[in-house]
PDB file of N, H, CA, C and O in Angstrom:
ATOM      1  N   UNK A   1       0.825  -1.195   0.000  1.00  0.00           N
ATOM      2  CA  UNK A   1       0.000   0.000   0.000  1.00  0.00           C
ATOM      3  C   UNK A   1       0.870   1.260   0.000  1.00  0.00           C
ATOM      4  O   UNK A   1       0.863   2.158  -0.842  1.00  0.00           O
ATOM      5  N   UNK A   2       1.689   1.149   1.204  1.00  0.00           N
ATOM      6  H   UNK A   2       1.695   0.419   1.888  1.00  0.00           H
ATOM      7  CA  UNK A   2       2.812   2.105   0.657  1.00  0.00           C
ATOM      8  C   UNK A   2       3.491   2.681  -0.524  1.00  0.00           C
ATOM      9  O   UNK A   2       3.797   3.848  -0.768  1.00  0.00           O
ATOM     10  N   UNK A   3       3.676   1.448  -1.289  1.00  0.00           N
ATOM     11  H   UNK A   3       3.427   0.500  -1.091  1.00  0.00           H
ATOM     12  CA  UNK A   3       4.610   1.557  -2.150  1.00  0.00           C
ATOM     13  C   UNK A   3       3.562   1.616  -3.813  1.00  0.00           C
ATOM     14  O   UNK A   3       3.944   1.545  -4.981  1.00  0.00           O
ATOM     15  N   UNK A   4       2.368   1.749  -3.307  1.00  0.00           N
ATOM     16  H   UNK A   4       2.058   1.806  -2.358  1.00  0.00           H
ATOM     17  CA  UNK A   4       1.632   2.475  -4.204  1.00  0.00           C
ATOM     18  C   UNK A   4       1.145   3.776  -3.986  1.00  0.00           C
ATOM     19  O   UNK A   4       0.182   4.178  -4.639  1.00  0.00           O
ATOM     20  N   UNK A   5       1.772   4.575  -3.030  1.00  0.00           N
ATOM     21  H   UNK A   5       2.554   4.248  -2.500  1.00  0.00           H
ATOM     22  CA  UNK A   5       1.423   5.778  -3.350  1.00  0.00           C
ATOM     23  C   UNK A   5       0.870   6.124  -1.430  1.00  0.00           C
ATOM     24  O   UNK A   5       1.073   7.184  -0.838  1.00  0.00           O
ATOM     25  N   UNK A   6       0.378   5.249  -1.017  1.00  0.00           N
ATOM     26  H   UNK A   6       0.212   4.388  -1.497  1.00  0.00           H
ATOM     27  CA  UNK A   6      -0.753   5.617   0.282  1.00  0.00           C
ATOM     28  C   UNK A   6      -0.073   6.065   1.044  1.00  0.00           C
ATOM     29  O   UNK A   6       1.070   5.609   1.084  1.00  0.00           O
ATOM     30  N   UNK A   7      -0.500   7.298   2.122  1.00  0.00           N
ATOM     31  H   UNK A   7      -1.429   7.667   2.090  1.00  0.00           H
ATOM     32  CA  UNK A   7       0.202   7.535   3.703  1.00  0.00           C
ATOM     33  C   UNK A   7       0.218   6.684   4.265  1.00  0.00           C
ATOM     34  O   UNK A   7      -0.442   5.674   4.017  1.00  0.00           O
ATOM     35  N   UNK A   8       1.171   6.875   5.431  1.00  0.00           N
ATOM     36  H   UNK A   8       1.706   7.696   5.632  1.00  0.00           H
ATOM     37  CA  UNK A   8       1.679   5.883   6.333  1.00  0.00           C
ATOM     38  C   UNK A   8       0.328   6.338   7.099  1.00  0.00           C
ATOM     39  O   UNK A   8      -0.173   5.234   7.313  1.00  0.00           O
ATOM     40  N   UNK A   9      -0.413   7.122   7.548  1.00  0.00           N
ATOM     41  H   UNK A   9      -0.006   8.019   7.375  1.00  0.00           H
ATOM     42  CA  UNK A   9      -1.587   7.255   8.528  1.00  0.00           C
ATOM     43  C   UNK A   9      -2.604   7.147   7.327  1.00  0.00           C
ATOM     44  O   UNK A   9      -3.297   8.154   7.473  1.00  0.00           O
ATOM     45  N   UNK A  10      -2.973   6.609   6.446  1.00  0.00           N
ATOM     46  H   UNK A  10      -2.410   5.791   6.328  1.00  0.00           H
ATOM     47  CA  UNK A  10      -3.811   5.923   5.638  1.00  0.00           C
ATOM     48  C   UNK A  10      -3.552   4.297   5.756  1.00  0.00           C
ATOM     49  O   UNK A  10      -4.481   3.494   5.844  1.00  0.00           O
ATOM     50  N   UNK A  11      -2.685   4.065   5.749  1.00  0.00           N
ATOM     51  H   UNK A  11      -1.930   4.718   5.678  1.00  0.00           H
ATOM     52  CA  UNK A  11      -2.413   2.187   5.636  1.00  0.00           C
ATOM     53  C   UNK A  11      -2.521   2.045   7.154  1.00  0.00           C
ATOM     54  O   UNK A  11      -2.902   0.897   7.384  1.00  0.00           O
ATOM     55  N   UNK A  12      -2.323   2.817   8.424  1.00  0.00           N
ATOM     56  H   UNK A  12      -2.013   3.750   8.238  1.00  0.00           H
ATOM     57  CA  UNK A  12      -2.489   2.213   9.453  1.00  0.00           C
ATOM     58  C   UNK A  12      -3.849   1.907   9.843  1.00  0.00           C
ATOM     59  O   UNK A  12      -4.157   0.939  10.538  1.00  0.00           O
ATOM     60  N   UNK A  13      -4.996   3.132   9.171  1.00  0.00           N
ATOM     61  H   UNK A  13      -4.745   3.918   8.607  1.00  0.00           H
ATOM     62  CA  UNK A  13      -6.403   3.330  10.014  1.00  0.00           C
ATOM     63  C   UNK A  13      -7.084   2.327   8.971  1.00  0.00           C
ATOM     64  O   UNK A  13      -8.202   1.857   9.182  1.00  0.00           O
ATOM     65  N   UNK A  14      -6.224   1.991   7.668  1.00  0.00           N
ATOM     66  H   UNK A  14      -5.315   2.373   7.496  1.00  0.00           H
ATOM     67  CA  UNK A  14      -6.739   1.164   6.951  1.00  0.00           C
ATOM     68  C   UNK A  14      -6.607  -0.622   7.324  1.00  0.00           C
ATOM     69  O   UNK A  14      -7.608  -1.121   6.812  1.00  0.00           O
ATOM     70  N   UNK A  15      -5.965  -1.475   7.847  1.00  0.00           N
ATOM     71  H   UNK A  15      -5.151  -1.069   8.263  1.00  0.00           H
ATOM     72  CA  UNK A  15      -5.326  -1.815   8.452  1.00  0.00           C
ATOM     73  C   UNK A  15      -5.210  -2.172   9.837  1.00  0.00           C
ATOM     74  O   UNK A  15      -4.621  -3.168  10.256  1.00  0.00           O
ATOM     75  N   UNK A  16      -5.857  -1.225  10.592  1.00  0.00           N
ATOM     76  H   UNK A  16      -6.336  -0.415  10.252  1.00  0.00           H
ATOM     77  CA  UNK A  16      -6.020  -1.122  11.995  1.00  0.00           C
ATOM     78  C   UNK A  16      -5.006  -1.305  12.815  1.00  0.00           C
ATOM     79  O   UNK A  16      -5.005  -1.921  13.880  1.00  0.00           O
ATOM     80  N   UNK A  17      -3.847  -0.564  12.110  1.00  0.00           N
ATOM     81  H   UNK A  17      -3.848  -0.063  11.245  1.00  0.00           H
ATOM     82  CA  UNK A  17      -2.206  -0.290  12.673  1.00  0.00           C
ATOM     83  C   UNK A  17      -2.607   0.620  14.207  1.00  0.00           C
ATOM     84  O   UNK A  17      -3.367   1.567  14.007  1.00  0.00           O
ATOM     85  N   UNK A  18      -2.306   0.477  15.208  1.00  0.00           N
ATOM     86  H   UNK A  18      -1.688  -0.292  15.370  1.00  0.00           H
ATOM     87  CA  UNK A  18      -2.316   2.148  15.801  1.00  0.00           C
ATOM     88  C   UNK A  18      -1.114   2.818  16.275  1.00  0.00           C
ATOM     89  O   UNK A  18      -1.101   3.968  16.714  1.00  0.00           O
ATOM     90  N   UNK A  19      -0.071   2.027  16.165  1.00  0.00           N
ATOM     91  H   UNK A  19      -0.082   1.093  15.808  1.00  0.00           H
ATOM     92  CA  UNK A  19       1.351   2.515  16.150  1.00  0.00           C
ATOM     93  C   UNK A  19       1.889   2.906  14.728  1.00  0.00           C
ATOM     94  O   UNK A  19       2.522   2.079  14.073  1.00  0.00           O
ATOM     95  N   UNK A  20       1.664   4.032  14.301  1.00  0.00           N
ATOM     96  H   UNK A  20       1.149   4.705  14.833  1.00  0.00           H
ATOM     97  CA  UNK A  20       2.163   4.348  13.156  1.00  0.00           C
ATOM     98  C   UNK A  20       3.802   4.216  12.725  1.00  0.00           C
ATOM     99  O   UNK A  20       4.225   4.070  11.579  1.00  0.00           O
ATOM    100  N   UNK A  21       4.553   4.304  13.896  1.00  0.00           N
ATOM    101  H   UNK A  21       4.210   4.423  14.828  1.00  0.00           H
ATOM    102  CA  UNK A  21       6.169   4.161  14.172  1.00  0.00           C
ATOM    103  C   UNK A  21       6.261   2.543  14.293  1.00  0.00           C
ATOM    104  O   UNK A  21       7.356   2.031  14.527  1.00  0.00           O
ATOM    105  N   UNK A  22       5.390   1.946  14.171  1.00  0.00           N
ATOM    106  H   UNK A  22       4.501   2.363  13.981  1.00  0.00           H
ATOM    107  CA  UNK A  22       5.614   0.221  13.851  1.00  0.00           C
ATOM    108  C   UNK A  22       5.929   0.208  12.172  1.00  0.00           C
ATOM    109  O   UNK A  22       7.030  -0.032  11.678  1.00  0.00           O
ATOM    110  N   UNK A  23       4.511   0.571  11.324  1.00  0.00           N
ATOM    111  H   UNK A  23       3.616   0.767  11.725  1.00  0.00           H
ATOM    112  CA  UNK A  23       4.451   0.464  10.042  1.00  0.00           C
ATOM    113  C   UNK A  23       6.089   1.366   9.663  1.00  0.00           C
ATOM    114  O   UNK A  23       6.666   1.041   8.625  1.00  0.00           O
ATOM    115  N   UNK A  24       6.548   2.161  10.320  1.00  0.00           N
ATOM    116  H   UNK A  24       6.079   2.425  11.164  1.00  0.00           H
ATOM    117  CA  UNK A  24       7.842   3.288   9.905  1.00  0.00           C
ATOM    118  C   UNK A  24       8.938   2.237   9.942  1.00  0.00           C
ATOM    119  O   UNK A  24       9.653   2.164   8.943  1.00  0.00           O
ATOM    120  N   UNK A  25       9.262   1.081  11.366  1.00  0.00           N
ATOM    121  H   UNK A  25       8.681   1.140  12.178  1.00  0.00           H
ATOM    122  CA  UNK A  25      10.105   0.600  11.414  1.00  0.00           C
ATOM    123  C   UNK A  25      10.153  -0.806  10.265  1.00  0.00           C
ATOM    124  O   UNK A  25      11.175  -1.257   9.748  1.00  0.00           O
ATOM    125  N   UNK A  26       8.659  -1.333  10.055  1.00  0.00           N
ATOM    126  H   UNK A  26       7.829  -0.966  10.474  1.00  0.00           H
ATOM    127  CA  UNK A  26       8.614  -2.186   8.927  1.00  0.00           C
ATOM    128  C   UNK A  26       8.821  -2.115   7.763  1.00  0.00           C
ATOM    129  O   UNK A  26       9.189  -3.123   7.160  1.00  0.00           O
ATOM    130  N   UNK A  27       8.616  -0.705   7.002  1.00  0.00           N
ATOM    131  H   UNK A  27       8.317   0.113   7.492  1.00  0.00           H
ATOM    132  CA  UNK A  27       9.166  -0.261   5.851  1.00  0.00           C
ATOM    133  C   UNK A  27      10.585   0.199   5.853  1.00  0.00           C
ATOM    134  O   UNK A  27      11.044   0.506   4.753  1.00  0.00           O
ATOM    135  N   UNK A  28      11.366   0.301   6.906  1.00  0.00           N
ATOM    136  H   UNK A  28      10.994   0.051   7.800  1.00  0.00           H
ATOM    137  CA  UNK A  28      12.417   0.539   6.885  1.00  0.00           C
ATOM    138  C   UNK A  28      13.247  -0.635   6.680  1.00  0.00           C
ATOM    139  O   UNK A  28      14.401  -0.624   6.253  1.00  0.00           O
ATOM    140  N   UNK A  29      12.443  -1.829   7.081  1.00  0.00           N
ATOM    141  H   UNK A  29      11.505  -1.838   7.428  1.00  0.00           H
ATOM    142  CA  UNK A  29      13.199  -3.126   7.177  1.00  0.00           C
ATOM    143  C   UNK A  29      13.554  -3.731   5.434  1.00  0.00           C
ATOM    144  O   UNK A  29      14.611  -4.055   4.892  1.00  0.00           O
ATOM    145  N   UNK A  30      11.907  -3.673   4.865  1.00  0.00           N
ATOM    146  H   UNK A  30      11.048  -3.410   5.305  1.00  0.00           H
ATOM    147  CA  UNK A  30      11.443  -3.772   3.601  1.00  0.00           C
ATOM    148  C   UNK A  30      12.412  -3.110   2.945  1.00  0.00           C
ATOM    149  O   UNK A  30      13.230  -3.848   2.396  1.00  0.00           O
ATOM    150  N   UNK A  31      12.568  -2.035   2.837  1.00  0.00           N
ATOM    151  H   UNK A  31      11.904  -1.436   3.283  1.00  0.00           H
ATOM    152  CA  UNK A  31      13.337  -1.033   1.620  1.00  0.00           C
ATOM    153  C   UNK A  31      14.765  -1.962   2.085  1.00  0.00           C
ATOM    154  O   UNK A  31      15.211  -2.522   1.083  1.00  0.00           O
ATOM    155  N   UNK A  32      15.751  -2.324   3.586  1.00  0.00           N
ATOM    156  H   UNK A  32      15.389  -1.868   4.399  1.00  0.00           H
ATOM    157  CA  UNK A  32      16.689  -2.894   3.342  1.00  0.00           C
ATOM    158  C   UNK A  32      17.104  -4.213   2.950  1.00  0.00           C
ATOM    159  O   UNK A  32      18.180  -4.481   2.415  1.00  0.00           O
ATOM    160  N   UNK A  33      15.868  -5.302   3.351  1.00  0.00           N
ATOM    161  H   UNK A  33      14.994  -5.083   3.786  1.00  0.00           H
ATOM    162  CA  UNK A  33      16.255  -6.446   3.150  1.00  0.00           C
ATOM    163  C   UNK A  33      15.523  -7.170   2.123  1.00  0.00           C
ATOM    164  O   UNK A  33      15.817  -8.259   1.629  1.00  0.00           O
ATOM    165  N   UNK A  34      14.198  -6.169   1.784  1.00  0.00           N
ATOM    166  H   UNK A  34      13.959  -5.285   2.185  1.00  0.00           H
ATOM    167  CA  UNK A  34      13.054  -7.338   1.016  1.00  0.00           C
ATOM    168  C   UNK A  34      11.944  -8.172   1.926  1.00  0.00           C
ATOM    169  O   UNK A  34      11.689  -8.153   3.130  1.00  0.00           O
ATOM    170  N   UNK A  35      11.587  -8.656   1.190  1.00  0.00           N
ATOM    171  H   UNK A  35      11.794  -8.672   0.212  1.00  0.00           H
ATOM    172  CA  UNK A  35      10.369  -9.416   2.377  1.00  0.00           C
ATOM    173  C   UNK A  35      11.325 -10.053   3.227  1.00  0.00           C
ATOM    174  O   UNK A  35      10.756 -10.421   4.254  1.00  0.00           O
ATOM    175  N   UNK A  36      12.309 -10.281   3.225  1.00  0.00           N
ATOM    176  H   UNK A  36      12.771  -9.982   2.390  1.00  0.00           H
ATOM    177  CA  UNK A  36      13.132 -11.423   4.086  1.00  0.00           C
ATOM    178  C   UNK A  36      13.343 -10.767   5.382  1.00  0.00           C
ATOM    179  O   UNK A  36      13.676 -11.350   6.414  1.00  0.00           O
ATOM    180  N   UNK A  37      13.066  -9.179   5.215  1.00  0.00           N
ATOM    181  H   UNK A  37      12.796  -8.706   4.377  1.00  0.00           H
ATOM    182  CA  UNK A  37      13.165  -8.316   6.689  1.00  0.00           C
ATOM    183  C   UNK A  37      12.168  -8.282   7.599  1.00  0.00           C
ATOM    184  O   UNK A  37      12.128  -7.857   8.753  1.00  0.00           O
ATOM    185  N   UNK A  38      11.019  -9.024   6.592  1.00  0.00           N
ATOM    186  H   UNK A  38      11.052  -9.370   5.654  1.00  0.00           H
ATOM    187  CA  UNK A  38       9.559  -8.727   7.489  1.00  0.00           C
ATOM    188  C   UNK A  38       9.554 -10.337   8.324  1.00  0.00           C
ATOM    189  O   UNK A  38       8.579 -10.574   9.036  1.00  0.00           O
ATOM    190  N   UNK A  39      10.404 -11.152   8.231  1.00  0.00           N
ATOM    191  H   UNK A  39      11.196 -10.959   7.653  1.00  0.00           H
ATOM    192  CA  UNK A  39       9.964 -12.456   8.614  1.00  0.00           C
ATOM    193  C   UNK A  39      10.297 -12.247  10.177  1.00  0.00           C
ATOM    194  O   UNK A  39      11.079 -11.489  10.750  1.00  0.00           O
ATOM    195  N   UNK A  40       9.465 -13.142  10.599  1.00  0.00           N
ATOM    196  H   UNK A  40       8.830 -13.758  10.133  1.00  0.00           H
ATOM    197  CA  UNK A  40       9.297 -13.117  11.835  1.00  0.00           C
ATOM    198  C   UNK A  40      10.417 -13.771  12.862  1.00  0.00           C
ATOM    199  O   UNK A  40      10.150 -14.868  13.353  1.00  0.00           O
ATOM    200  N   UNK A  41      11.108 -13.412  13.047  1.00  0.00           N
ATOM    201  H   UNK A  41      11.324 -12.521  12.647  1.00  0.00           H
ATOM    202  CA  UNK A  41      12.704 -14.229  13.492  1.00  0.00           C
ATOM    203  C   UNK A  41      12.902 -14.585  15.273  1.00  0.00           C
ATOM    204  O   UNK A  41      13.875 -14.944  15.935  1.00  0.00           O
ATOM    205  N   UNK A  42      11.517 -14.293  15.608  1.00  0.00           N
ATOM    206  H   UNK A  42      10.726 -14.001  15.070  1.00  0.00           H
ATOM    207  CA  UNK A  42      11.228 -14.600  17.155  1.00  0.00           C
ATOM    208  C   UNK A  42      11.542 -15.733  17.620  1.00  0.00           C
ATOM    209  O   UNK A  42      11.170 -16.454  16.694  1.00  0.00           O
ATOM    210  N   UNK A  43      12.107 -16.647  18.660  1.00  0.00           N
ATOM    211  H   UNK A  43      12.410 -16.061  19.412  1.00  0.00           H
ATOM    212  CA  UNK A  43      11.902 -17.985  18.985  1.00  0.00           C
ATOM    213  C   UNK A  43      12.616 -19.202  18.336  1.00  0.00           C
ATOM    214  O   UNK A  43      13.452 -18.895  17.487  1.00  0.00           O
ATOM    215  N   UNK A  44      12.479 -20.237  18.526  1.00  0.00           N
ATOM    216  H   UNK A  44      11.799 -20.486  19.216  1.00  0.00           H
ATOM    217  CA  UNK A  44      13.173 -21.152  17.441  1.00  0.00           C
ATOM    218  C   UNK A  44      12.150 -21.329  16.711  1.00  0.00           C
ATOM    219  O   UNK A  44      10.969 -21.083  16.960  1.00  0.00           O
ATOM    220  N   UNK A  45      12.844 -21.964  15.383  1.00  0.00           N
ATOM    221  H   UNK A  45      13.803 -22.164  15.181  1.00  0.00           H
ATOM    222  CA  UNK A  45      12.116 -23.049  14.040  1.00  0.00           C
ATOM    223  C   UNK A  45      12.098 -24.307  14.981  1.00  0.00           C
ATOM    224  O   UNK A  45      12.707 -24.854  15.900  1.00  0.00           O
ATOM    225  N   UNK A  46      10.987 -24.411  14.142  1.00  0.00           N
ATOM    226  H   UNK A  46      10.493 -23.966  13.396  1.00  0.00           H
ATOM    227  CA  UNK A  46      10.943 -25.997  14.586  1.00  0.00           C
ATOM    228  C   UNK A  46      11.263 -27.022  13.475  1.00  0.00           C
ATOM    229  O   UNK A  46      11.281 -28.253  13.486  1.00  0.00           O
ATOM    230  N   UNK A  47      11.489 -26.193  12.600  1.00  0.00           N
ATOM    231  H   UNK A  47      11.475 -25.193  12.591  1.00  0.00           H
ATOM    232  CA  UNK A  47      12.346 -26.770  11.596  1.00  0.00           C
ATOM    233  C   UNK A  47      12.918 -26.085  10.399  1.00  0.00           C
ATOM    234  O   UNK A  47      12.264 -25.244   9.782  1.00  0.00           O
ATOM    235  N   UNK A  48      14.250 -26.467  10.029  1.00  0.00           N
ATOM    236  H   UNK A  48      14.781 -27.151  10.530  1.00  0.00           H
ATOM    237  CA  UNK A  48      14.376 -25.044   9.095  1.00  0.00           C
ATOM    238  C   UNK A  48      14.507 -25.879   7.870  1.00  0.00           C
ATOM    239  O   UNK A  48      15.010 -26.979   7.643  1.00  0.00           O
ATOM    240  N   UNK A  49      13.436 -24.344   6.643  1.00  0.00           N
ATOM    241  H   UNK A  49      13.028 -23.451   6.827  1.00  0.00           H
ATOM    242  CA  UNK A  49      13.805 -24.568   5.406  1.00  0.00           C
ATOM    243  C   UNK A  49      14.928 -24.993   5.345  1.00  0.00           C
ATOM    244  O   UNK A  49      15.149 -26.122   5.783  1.00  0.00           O
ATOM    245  N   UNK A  50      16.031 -24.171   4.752  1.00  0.00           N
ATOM    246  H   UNK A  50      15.852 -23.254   4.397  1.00  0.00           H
ATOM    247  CA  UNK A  50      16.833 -24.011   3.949  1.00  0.00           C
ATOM    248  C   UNK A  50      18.270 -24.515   4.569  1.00  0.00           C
ATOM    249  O   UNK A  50      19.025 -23.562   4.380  1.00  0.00           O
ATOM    250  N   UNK A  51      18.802 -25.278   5.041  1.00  0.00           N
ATOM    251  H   UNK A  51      18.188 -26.053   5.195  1.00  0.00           H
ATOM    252  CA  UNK A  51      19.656 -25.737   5.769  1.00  0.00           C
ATOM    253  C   UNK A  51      21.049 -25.472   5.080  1.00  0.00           C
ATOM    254  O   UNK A  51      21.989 -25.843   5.783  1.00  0.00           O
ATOM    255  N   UNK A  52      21.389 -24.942   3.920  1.00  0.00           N
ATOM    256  H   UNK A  52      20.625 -24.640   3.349  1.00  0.00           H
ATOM    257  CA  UNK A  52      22.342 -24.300   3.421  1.00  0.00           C
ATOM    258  C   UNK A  52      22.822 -22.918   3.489  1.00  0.00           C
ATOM    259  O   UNK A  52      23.784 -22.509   2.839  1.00  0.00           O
ATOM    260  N   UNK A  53      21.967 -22.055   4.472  1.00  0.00           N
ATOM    261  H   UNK A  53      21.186 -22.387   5.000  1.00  0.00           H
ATOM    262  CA  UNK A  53      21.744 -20.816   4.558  1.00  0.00           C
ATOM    263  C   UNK A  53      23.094 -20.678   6.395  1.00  0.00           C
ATOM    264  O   UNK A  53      23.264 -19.595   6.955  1.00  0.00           O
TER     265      UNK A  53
END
């Protein structure tokens, strides 16, 4: 939504963000890593894809 044009206080109320400085720190992740920044890296896998990584 962002990255078509929308405010960051349009995609949150759209969305039902209410930390607008969340959506700030997630697009910041996005623009550096790609979706691979948005993954959720909390806790262990309980099993991992990619075992060459």
């Amino acid at each position: 939504m962002r990255l078509k044009g929308m405010t960051k206080a349009a995609v949150a109320k759209e969305l039902g963000i209410k930390d607008i400085g969340r959506l700030k720190v997630w697009m910041r992740k996005f623009k550096q890593q790609g979706e691979f920044g948005l993954v959720d890296t909390r806790g262990r896998r309980k099993q991992y894809v990619d075992q060459e990584r």
